[in-house]
N, C-alpha and C positions, 0 to 999 in steps of 0.2 A: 641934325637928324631930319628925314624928309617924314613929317611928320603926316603929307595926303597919302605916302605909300604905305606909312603904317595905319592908318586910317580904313586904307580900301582893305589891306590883310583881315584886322580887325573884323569888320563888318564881311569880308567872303568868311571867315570864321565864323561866324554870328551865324550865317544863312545856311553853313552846312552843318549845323548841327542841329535848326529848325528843321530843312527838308530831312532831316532823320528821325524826327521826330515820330513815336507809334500813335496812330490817332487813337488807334485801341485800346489802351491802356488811359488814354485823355479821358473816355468814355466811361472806361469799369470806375477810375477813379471818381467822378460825376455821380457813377451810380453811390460807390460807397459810403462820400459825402453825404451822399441824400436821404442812406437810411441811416445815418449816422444823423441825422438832424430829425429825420421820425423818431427815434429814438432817444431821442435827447441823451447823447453820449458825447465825448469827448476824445478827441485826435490831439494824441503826442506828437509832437514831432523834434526830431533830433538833430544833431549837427556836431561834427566833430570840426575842433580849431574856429576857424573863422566862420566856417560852414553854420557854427550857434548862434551868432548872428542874423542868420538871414533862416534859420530856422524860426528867430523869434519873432521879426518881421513878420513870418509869414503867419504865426501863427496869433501877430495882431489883424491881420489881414482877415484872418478866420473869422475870431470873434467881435472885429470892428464893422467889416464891409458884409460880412457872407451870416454874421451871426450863430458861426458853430462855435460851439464851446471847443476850446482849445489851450493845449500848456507846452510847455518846452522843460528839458531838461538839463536848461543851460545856468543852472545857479550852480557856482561854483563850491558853495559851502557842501551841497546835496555830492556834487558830483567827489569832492576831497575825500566826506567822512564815508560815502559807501567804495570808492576805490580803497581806500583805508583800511575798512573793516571787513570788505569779504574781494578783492585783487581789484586790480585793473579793468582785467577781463572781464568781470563779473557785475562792475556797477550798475550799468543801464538792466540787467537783467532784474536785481535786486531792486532798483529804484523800481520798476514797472510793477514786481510783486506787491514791495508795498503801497505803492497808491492803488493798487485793483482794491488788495485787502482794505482799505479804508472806506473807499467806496461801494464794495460789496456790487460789482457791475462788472460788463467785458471790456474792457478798454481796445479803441478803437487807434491803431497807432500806427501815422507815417511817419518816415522814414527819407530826411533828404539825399543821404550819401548811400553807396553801393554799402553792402552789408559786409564788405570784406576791409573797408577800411576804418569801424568799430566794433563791431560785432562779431566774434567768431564762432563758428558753424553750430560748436557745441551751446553758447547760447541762443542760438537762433531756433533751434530744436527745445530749448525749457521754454523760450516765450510761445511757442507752435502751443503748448502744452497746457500754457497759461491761458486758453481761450483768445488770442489778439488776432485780430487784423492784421497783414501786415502787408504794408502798401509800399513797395521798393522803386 
């Protein structure tokens, strides 16, 4: 395998998907953060498959480097018994109710992957409902 020419692919991949990038959205997101930090609230953020991995990263990244409080919903036990108990479809919807209701607050919640590859339409519409943020 010529390993410089998958190297140079690689990296022209890398750079068109920066120069796509919306600064706009870099921005709103900046803003959200920052009253999310006036307010001393908390960002979920999610990941489906491998994607919770680097959700959870990010969200040591939060509260290690940037000091937002942050959580993931990548424990496996949490993710079994509420697929279990109320579908598939329905977990992350359920898991989000009950940590708001515990905490009595609006939960503040991004979101790493496109909403169409866990989320479907009709929960994305209960969490709209639920007071969230939601940062795509």
């Amino acid at each position: 395998m010529d390993y410089s020419e998958y190297f140079k692919n690689y990296t022209k991949s890398i750079n068109e998907i920066l120069d796509n990038v919306d600064s706009n959205l870099i921005e709103k997101s900046v803003k959200i953060i920052n009253k999310i930090i006036k307010q001393n609230k908390r960002i979920f953020i999610i990941g489906n498959g491998g994607s919770s991995s680097i959700a959870s990263h990010v969200s040591v990244d939060f509260a290690k480097v940037a000091r937002v409080r942050s959580s993931t919903f990548n424990n496996s036990n949490l993710i079994t018994c509420f697929a279990n108990d109320y579908k598939y479809e329905n977990w992350v919807n359920e898991a989000i109710k009950d940590i708001k209701k515990g905490e009595e607050l609006t939960c503040d919640y991004g979101y790493q992957l496109s909403a169409e590859n866990l989320i479907p339409h009709q929960v994305l519409l209960q969490i709209q409902q639920l007071e969230i943020l939601w940062i795509n």
